[in-house]
N, C-alpha and C positions, 0 to 999 in steps of 0.2 A: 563279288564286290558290289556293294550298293549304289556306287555312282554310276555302275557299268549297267543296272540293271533298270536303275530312273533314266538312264540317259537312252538306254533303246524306246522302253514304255516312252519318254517325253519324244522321243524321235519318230515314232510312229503316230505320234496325237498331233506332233508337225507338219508332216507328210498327209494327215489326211485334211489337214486344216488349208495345205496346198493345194490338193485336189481341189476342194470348194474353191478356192482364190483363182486356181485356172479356169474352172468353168467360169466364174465373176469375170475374169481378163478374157475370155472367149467369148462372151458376151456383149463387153463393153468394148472391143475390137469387129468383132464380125460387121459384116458390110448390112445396113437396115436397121442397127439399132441405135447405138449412141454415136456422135459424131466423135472427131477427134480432139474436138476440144471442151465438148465436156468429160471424156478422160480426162485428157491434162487436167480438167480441171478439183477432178477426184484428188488424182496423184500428188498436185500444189495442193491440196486441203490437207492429205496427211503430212506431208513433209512443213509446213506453217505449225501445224497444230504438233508437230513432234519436238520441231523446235522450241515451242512454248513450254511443252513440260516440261525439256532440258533447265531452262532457262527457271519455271516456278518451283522444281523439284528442288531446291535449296541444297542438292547431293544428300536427300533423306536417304537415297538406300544406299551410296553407300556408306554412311550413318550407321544403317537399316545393319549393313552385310557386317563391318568390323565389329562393332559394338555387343550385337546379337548374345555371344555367347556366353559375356559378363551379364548383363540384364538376365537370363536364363540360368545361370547358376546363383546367382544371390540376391533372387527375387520371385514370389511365389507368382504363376500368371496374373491372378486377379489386382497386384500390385507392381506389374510392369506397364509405366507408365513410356516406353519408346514407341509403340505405335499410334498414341494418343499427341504425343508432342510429332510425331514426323508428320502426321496427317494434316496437323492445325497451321505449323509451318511451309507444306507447300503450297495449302489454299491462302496463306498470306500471300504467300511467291508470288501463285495465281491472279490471285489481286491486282498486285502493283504490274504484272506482265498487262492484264486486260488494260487497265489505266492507261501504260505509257501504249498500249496497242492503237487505243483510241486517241489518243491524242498526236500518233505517228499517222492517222490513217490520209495527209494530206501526202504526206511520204510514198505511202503505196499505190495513192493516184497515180504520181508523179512517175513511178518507176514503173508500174503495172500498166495503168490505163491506156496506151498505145497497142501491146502487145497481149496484152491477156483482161480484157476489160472485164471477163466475167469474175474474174478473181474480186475487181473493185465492188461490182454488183450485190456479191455474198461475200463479201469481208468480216463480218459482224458475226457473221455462222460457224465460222472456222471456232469464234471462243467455246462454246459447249464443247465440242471436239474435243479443243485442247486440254479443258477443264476434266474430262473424264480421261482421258488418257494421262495424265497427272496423278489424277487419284488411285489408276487403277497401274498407274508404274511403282506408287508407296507400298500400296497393298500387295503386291505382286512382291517387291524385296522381304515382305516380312514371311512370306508364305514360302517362298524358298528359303530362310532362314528356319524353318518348320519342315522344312523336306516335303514340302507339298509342292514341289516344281507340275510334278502332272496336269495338277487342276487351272493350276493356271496356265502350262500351255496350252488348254484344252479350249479355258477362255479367248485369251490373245488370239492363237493361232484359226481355232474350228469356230467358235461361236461369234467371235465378231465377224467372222467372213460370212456365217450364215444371216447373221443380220443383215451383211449386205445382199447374200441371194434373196432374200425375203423380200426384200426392197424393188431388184430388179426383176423379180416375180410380180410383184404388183404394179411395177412401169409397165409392163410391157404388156400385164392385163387389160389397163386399162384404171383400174382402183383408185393407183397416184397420177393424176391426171395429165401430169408436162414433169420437165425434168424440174423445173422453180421447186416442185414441192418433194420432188427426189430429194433433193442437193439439201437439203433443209430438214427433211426426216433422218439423213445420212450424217448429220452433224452430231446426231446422238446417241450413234452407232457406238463411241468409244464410253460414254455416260452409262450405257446398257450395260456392261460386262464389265466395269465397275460395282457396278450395282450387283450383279451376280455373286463376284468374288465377295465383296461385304456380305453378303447372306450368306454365304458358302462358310466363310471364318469363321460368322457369328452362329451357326446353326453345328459346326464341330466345335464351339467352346473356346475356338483359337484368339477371337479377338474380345479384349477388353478395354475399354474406353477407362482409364484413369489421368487425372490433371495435378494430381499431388506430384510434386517434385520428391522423385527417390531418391535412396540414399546413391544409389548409382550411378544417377543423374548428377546429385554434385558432386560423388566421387571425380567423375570422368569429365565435367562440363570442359574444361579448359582443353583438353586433347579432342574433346569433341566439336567444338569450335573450332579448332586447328586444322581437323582432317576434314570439315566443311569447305574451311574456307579455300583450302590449298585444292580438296579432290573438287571440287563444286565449279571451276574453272576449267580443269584437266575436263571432264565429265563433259561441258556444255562446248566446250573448242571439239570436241571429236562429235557432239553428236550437230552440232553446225555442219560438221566437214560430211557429212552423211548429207545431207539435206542442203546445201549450200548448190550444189547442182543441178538440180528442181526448180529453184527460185533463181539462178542465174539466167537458167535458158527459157522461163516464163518472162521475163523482165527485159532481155538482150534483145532474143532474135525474132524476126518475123514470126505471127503468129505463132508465138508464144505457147501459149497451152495448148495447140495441136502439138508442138513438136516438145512439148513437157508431156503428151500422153504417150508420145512412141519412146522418148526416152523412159518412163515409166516401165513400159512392155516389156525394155529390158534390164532394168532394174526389179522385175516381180521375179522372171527366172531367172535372175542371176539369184536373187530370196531364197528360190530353191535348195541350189548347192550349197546357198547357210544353214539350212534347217539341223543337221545334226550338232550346228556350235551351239544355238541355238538352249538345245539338251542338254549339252554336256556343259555348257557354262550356267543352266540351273540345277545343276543337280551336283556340281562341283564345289558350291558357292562357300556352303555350310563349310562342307571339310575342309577347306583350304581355310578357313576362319579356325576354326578347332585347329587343324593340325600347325598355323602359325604359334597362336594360345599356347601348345603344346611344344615348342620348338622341333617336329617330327620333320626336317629337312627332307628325310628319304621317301616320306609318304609324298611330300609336295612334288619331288624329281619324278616319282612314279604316275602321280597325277598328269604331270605336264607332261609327260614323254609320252603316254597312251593318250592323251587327250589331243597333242600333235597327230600322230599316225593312223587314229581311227580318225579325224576328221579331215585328214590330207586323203586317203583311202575313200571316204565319201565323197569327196570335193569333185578329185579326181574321176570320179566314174561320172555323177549327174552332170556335170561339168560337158565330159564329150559325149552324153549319150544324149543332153539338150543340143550341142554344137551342132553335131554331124546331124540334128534332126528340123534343125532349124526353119531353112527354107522350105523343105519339101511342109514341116506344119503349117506355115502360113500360108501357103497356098492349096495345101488339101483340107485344111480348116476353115477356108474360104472367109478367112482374116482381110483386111483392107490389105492393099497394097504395099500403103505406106509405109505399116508396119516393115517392110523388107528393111529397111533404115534401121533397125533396132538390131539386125545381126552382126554387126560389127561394135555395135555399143555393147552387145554381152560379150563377145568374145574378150574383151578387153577388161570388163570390172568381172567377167569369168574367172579370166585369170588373179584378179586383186583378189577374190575371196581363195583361192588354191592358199598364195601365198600367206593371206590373213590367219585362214585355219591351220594350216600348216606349220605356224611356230606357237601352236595351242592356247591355253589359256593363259597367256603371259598375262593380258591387260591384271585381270582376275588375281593374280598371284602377286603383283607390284601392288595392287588395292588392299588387297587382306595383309600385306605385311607391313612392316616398322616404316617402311620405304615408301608408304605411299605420296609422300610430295615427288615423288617420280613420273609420279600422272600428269602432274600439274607444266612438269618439264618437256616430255615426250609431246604431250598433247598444244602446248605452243611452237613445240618444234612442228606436230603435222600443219596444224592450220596458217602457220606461217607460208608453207612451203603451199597446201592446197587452194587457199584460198587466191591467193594472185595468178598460181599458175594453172586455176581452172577459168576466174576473167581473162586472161589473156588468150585463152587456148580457144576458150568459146566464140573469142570476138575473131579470130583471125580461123578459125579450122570448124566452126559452127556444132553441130550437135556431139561429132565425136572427140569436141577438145576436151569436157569433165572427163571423161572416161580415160583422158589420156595422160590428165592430170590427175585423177586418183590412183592409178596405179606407179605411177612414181611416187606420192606423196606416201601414198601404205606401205610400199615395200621402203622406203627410209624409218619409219616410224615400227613398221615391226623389227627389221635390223639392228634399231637404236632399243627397244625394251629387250630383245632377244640378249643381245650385249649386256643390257646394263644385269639382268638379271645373272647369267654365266660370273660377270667380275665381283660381283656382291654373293654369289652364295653357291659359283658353279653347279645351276642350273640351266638344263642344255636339253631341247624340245626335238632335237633330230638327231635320226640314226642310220644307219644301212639301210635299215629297212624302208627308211623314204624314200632313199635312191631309189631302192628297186621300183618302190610303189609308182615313181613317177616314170620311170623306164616302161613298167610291164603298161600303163597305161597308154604312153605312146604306143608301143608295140602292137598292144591290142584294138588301136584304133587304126592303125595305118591298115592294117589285116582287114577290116571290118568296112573302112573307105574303099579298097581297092576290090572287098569281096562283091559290095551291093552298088557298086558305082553307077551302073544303070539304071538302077531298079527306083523308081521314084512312087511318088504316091504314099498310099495308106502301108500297101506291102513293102514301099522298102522302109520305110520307119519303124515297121515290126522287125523286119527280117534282119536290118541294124540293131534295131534295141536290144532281143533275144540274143543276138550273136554276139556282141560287147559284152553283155549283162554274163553269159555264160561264159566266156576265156575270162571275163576279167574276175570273175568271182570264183573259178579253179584257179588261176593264179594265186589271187590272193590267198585261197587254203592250202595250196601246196607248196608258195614262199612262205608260209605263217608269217604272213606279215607283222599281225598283231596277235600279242599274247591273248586278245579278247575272243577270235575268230573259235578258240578251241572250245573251250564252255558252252559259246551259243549253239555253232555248230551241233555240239552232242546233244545237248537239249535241245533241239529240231530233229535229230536222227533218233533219240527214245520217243518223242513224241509221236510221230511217224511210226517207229515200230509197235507204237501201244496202241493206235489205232489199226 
């Protein structure tokens, strides 16, 4: 199956794109180099500038994702004018965002300046940022809409990270003189790989610049303005409720962006345990587009149910092999201290992504279909529910109130599309085999807790990981948990024999 075979390939470009990202968070955490609050103050610049694109992306991709497969059946490339109108429209987005940004920035004094002043300092810096991470989230839906999910997580995840290593290669040489001209070079870290992926299109023939209005375009205008205006609200209320957390506890509590960079520390590895959705929701995007197109109900059931159990199966392992490794790495990584406050904030949005991945690619499957003003439902229903109850949680239980307010807020919000999806077209993301997956996971942790319980340091971290990594992954092949475990499997064991 080809989504199973992009979705490893994009899963292992994510996974090394993580590697660089932990030595970047081991760097910008270990005790001598960056303080704590200019972390925070990295971590407030992506989540500001993420919300910006939410906000100037006008819902072009998914524009980008429904539409796709009309515009490519009955129009030659050189006369597909969708990636020429979606570009033009979020840099208008971008615009009016920068505009009312500036003319709000007496706002972010107000909120910021006590708690997080260096935010107010580089406020202005954050636009580049968010201006390319915009550009390069349009380009990015049109490229998975082309089945080129790899390259672009190869951008996103590996090459923007290395543009930050490069960065903090030359702090700490000496090159970039103080952080002022870090923070400032690092604002166009997201502009960069923008820039890659445009050349990348344009150098495989994929992108064409046309402003003539198709006949596609007016066939469709009126539905396409429809599933703007409805997904374009759905879209920016979930990607807030992501990012609302970051900016509440820079803004709230005491020293602000030190404790927005240890909240950070455990929002990067909880990242981790995303990385296979990550995959499997660019490399599903297309066919769940085609196979609506197609009315193929059975291929979508088969999508969503492997799509659930290979990434609850993922979740579930990085998930305790970060947990049970937690402590003992920050402190034989020789991590600040402070950082030990972030172990209880992963455990908790740890658990938000088990259950997020775990009911598969619903969001995905509600967007590509007839249903999609379902986004627009679901997604007032989270932010209703996360946003007061992550103020309230924050002001009264401090760093670990978001964490305690996202995970109620996501497990209502996947219950509620898991539902809605099951009454509208009985589809239904879980099986036996999740059971087990989440049984044999306890089991193999409690085994693997009680084995190396003494053992601390480098060697028990190994002696953990190895020992988990092996029961969990015989388990997994001798419950077959997922129909995908067989294929790869063999193909690892010919491979191996042909060598």
């Amino acid at each position: 199956m080809n989504i199973r075979r992009q979705s490893i390939i994009s899963s292992l470009v994510i996974y090394s794109g993580f590697a660089v990202g932990l030595l970047n968070t081991y760097i910008f955490t270990r005790q001598g180099y960056f303080s704590e609050e200019e972390y925070g103050l990295v971590t407030i610049f992506i989540a500001i500038a993420t919300m910006m694109s939410a906000v100037a992306a006008m819902a072009m991709p998914s524009y980008i994702f429904k539409f796709h497969p009309y515009y490519n059946e009955h129009l030659p490339p050189k006369k597909n004018d969708m990636i020429s109108w979606a570009l033009l429209v979020s840099f208008i987005g971008f615009l009016l965002v920068m505009g009312a940004g500036m003319a709000m920035k007496h706002l972010v004094i107000k909120k910021f300046g006590t708690n997080s002043p260096q935010l107010v300092t580089y406020y202005y810096w954050i636009f580049p940022l968010g201006l390319g991470l915009t550009t390069y989230t349009i380009l990015e839906a049109f490229a998975w809409s082309l089945h080129r999910s790899v390259i672009t997580n190869f951008f996103r995840e590996v090459q923007w990270r290395l543009f930050t290593t490069i960065l903090i290669v030359l702090y700490l040489s000496g090159v970039v003189k103080d952080f002022d001209l870090f923070i400032k070079l690092f604002a166009f870290t997201y502009p960069g790989i923008a820039i890659g992926l445009l050349v990348y299109l344009w150098w495989k023939k994929d992108l064409h610049f046309h402003f003539s209005i198709s006949k596609v375009t007016r066939r469709y205008f009126g539905k396409i303005l429809a599933l703007c205006s409805f997904v374009y609200t759905g879209s920016l209320v979930f990607t807030i409720s992501q990012v609302f957390d970051t900016i509440v506890i820079a803004s709230m509590l005491k020293d602000g962006s030190a404790k927005a960079g240890i909240y950070g520390l455990a929002t990067i590895m909880t990242a981790i345990i995303q990385a296979p959705q990550r995959g499997i929701i660019a490399s599903s995007i297309a066919h769940l587009s085609k196979a609506w197109k197609d009315k193929n109900i059975p291929l979508i059931q088969k999508i969503y149910q492997r799509s659930s159990i290979n990434q609850l199966i993922f979740a579930c392992a990085i998930f305790l092999l970060i947990w049970m490794n937690f402590r003992d790495g920050i402190l034989s990584f020789n991590i600040k201290p402070a950082y030990l406050e972030a172990a209880d904030i992963f455990f908790l949005l740890g658990l938000t992504k088990i259950i997020d991945m775990g009911t598969g690619v619903n969001a995905q499957i509600i967007a590509t279909s007839t249903f999609w003003k379902f986004e627009l439902i679901s997604g007032v229903v989270l932010i209703s529910i996360m946003l007061p109850l992550t103020y309230i949680l924050t002001k009264n239980y401090g760093l670990i109130g978001p964490a305690i307010g996202s995970i109620v807020s996501i497990t209502i919000y996947n219950i509620l599309r898991t539902a809605f999806l099951w009454k509208k077209f009985r589809l239904f993301p879980l099986s036996w085999q999740s059971l087990y997956t989440l049984i044999l996971a306890a089991a193999v942790y409690i085994v693997c807790y009680f084995a190396f319980k003494e053992i601390h340091g480098f060697s028990g971290i190994v002696l953990r990981s190895l020992g988990f990594m092996l029961l969990f992954g015989i388990g997994v092949i001798y419950l077959k948990l997922t129909p995908d475990i067989a294929p790869v499997w063999q193909t690892i064991r010919n491979k191996w024999r042909s060598n």
